[in-house]
C-alpha positions as CSV (number, residue, x, y, z in Angstrom):
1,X,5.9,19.8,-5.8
2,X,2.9,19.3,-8.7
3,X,0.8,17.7,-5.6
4,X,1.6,20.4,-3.3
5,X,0.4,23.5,-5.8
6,X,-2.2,21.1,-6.9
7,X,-3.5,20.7,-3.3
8,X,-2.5,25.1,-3.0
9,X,-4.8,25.7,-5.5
10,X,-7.5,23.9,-4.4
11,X,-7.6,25.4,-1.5
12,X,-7.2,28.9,-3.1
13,X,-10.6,28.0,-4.9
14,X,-12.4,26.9,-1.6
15,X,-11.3,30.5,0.3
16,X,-12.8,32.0,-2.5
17,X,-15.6,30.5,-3.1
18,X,-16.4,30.8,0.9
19,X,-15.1,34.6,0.1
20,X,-17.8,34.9,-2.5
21,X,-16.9,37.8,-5.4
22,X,-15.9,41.1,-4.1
23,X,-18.1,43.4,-5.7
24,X,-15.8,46.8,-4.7
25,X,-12.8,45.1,-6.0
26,X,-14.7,44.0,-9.8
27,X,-15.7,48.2,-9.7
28,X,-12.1,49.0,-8.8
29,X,-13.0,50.4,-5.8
30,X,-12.6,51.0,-2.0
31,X,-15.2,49.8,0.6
32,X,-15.7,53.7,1.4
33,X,-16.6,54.8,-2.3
34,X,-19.4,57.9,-2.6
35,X,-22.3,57.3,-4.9
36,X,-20.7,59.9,-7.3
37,X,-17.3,57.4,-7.6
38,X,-19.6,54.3,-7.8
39,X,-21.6,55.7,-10.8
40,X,-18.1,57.1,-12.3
41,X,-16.4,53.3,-12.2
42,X,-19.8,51.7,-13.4
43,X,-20.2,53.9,-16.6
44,X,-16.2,53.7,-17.5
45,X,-15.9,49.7,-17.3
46,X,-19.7,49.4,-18.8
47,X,-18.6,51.2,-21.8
48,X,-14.9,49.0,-21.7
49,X,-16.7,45.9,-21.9
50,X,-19.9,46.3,-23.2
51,X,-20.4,43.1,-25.5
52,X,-21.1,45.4,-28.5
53,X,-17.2,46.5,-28.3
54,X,-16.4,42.7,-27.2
55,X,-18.3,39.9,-29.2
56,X,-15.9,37.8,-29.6
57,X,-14.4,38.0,-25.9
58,X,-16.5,35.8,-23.9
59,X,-14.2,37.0,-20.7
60,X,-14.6,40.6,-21.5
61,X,-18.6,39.5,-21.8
62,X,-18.5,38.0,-18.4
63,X,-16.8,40.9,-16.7
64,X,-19.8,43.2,-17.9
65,X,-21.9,41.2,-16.5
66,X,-20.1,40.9,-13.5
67,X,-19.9,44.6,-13.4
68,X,-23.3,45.2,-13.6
69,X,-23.8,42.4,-11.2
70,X,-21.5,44.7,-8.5
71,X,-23.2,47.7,-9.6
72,X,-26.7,46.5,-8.4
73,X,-25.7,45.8,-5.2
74,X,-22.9,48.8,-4.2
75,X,-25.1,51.3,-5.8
76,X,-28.3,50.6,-3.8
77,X,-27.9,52.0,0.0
78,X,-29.9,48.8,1.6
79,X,-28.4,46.2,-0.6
80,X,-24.7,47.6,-0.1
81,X,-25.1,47.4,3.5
82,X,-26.4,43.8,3.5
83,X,-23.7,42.7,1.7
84,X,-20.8,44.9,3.9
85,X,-22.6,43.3,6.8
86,X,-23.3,39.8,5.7
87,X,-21.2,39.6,1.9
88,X,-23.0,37.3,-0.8
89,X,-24.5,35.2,1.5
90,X,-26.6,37.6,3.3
91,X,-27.8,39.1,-0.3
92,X,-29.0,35.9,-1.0
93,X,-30.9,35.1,2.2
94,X,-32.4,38.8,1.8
95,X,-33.7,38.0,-1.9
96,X,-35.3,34.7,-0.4
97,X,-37.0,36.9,3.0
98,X,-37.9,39.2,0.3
99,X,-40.0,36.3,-1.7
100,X,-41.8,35.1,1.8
101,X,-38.6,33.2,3.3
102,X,-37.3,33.3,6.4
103,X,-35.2,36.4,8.0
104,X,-31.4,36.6,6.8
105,X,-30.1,37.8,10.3
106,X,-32.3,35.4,12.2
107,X,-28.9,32.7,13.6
108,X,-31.2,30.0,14.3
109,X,-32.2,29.9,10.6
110,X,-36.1,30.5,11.4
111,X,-38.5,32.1,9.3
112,X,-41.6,33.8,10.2
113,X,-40.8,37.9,9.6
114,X,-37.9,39.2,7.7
115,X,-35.9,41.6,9.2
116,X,-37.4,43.7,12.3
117,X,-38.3,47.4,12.0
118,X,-37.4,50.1,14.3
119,X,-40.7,52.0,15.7
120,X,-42.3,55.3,14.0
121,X,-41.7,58.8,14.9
122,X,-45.1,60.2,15.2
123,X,-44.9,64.2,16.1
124,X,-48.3,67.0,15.6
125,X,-47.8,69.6,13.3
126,X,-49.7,72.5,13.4
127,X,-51.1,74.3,10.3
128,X,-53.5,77.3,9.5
129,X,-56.3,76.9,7.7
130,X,-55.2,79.0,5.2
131,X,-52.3,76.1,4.9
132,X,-54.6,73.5,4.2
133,X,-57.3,76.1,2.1
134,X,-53.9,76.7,-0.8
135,X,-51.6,73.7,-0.2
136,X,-48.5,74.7,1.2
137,X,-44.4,73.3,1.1
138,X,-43.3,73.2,4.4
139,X,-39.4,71.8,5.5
140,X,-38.8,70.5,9.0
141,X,-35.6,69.4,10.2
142,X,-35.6,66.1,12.6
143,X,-32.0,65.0,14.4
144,X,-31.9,61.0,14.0
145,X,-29.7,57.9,14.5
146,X,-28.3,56.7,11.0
147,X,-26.0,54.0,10.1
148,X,-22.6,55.4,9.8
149,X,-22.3,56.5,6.3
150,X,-18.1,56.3,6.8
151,X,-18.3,52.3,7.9
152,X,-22.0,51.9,6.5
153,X,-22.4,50.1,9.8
154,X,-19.6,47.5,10.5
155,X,-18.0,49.7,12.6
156,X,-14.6,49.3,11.0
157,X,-12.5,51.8,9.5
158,X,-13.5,51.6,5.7
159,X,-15.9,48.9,6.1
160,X,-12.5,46.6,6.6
161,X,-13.8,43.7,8.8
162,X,-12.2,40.2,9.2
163,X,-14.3,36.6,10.4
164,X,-15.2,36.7,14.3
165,X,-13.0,34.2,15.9
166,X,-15.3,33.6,19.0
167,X,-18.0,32.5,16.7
168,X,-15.3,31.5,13.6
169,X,-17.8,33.9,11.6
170,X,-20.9,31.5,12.1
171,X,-22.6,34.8,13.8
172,X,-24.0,32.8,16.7
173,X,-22.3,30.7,19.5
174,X,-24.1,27.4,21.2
175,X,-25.3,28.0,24.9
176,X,-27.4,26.5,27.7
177,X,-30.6,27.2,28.7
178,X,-33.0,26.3,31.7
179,X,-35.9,24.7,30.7
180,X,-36.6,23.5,34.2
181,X,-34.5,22.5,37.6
182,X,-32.2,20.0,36.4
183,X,-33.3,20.1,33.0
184,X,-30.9,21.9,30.2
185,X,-30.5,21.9,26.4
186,X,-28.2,23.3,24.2
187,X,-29.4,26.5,22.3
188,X,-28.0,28.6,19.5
189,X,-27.3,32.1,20.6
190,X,-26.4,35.2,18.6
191,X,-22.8,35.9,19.4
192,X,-22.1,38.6,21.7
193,X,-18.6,39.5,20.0
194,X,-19.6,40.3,16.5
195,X,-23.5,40.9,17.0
196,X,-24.5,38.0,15.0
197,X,-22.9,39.2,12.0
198,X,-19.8,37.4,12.0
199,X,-17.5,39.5,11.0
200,X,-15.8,42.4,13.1
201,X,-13.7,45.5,12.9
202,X,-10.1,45.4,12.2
203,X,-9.6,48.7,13.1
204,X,-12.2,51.0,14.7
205,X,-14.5,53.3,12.7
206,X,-12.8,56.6,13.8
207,X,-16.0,58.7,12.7
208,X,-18.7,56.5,15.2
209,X,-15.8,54.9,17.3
210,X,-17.3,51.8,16.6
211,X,-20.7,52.1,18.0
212,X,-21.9,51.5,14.0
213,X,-24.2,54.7,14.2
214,X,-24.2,58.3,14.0
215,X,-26.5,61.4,14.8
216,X,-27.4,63.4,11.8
217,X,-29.9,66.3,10.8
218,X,-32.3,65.6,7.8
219,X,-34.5,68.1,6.3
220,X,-37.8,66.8,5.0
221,X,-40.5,68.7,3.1
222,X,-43.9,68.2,3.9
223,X,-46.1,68.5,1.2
224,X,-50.0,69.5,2.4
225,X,-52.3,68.9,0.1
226,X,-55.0,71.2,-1.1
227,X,-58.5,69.7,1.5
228,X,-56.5,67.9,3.6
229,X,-58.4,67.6,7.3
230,X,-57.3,68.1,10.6
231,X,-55.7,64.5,11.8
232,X,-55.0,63.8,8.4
233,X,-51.0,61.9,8.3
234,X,-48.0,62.7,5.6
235,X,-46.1,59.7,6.2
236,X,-41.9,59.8,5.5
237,X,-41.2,55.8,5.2
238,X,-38.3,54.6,6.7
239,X,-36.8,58.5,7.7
240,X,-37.1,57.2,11.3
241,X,-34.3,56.7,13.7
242,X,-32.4,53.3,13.1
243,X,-31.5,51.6,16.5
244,X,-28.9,49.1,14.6
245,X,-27.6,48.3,11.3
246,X,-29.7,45.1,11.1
247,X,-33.3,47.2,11.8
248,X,-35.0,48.8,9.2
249,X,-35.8,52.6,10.1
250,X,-39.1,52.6,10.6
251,X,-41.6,56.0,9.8
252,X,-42.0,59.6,10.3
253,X,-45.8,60.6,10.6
254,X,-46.7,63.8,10.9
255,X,-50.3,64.8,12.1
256,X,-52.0,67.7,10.6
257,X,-53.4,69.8,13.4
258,X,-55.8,72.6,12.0
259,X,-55.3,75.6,14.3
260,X,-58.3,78.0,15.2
261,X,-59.0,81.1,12.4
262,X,-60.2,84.3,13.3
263,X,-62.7,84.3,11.0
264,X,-63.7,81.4,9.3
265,X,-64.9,77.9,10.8
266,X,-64.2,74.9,8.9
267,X,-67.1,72.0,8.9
268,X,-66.1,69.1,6.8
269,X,-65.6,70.5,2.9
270,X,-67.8,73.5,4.1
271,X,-66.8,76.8,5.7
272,X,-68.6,78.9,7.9
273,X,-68.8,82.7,8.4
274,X,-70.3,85.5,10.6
275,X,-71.2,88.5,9.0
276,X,-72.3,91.5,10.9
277,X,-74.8,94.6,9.6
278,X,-76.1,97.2,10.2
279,X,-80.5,97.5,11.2
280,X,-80.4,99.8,8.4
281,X,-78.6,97.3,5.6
282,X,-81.0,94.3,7.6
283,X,-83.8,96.7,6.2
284,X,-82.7,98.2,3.2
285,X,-80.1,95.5,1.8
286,X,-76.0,95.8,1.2
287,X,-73.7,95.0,-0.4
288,X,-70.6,93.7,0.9
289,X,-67.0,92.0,0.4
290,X,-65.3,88.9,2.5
291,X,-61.8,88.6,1.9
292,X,-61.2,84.8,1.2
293,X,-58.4,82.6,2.7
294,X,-56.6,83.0,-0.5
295,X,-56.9,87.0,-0.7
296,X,-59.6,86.8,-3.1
297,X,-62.9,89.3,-2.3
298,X,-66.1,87.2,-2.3
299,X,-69.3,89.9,-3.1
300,X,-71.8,89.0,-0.5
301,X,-75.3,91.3,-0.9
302,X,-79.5,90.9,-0.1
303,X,-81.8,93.4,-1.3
304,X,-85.0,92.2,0.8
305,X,-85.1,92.2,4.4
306,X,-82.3,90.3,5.9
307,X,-83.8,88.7,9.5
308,X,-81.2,88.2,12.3
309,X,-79.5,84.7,11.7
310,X,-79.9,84.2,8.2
311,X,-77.7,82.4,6.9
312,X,-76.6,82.6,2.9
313,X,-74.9,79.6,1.0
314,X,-72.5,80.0,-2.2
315,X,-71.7,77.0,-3.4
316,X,-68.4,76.2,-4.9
317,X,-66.8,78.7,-1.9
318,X,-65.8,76.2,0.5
319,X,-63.1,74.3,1.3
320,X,-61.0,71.9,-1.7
321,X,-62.4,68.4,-1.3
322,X,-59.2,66.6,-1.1
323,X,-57.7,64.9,-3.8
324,X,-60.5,66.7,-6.1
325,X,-59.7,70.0,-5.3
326,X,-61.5,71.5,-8.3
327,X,-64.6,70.4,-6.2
328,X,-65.2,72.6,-3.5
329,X,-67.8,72.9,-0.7
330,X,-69.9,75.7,0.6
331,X,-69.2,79.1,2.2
332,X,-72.3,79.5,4.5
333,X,-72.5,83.2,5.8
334,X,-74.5,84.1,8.8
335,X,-75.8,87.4,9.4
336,X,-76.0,88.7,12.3
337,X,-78.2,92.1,13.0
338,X,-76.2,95.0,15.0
339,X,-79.0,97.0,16.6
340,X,-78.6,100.8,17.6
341,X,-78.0,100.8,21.5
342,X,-80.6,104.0,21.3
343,X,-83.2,105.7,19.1
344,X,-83.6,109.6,19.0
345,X,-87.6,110.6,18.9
346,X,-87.7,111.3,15.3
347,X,-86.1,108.3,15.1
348,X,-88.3,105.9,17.2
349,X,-91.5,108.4,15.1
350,X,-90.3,107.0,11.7
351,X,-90.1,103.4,12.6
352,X,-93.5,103.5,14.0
353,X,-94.4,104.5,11.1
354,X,-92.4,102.5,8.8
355,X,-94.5,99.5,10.6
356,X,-97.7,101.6,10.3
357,X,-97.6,101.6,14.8
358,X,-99.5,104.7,16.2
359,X,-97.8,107.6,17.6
360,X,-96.7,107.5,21.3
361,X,-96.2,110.9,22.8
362,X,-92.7,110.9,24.3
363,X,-92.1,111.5,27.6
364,X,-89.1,114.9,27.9
């Protein structure tokens, strides 16, 4: 009898040290705990046995750090699902792909990449220059493939999975391969059944049916910067679609296309603006008022002659230089000279004489 719960208990040990330390069931948890019931459980056994309340309780002292251990991992979204996927063991293998190792989900044990990445989501989006004159919040809403937030991507009904029995939970089967007519070696394969993981459902997810992934809608806020140039990116990392548990999303880029203004043309840091006026005000001088992309009136007056085509620069009325946008660039304003269509006799008299011209009798 002492033999047979000697040899009971040994084996207890080796299931669970193969089992590794459940980290939900040290938080007193489920596997389908929210963030808000994670940071509850942390904070409530922290404060139980936090060493100051426990110094002379080496037990209670290994529980916190066991707890804090569990926390680390169940209350960070990537690391939670590594370990729901893979347990311990996949943790592990992700610290060491992390430090330049090999990839964790690679079966043949191989290094060279860490774990692959889905593609970007690059998309135009269109903006007016008064947009990219002021800055500007704008919120876009994208419809995406996400890891199932129910089975966090074991496709399992509360993350409950058991070992794969057509790969005994190695995550990869042997096959043959072809090398050449008559020619065939034995090859490690990922296993069809489980997906390489190893593990698989004991009972269906009943939110993704399984399929480990679900559509959602996810607002994001694009944030354009005061200056920012046409083609310029805002870059969303990882808010991409995810193909498959194991695939890091990969990017959501959106390119700033500058739409055509009305009124203003935009050259670098610089803008540029046509102005028209009258012969008179050419001749005389003006005075006269451009509303600015922000609503501000910019005073824009001559007093000598103002020749059709000139062209007046204020400094410091331009466009924000980017990421100094207390530097601005230039407004350039270009006159141009609206002549009358016709002149009345007196009218034509005076200008002659204005320019010291003779008098031309006038035909009735």
């Amino acid at each position: 009898m002492r033999l047979l719960l000697a040899v009971a208990a040994v084996v207890c040990c080796a299931v669970l040290a193969e089992a590794g330390k459940d980290y939900y069931k040290i938080l007193g948890l489920n596997r389908d705990a929210t963030e808000q019931q994670i940071q509850k459980a942390f904070r409530k056994l922290s404060i139980k046995y936090h060493p100051d309340k426990n110094r002379d309780d080496p037990e209670a002292q290994q529980r916190f750090l066991d707890i804090n251990e569990a926390n680390d991992v169940i209350s960070n979204a990537e690391k939670r699902q590594i370990y729901d996927l893979h347990g311990e063991e996949g943790l592990k293998k992700d610290s060491q792909m992390q430090a330049g190792g090999f990839n964790p989900f690679d079966p043949f044990g191989g290094g060279g990449g860490g774990r692959k990445r889905g593609p970007d989501y690059r998309m135009d989006f269109p903006v007016t220059l008064e947009e990219l004159y002021g800055g500007t919040h704008k919120t876009i809403k994208i419809a995406r493939k996400v890891v199932c937030p129910h089975c966090r991507g074991t496709g399992a009904k509360n993350a409950e999975t058991k070992k794969c029995k057509a790969c005994d939970g190695q995550g990869f089967r042997m096959g043959v391969q072809q090398l050449a007519p008559g020619f065939n070696i034995q090859v490690q394969q990922p296993c069809d059944k489980c997906g390489g993981t190893g593990q698989i459902a004991k009972t269906t997810c009943p939110i993704c049916g399984g399929s480990k992934l679900k559509m959602e809608e996810k607002p994001l806020e694009a944030v354009v910067e005061r200056g920012m140039a046409d083609g310029s990116e805002i870059v969303f990392e990882r808010a991409s679609e995810q193909p498959a548990p194991d695939v890091i999303p990969g990017n959501v880029v959106l390119i700033l296309r500058q739409q055509s203004h009305a009124r203003f043309r935009r050259d670098g840091n610089d803008l540029h603006y046509e102005q028209h006026i009258s012969l008179k005000e050419a001749l005389l001088g003006f005075r006269k008022r451009i509303t600015h992309l922000d609503g501000r009136e910019v005073v824009v007056e001559r007093r000598d002659v103002t020749p059709p085509g000139f062209v007046l620069s204020l400094a410091g009325e331009g466009m924000p230089v980017h990421e100094f946008p207390s530097d601005r660039g230039a407004l350039h304003v270009r006159f141009t000279v609206l002549f009358p269509q016709k002149l009345s006799k007196q009218q034509k008299a005076t200008v002659r004489q204005l320019l010291g011209g003779e008098a031309v009798a006038e035909e009735d």
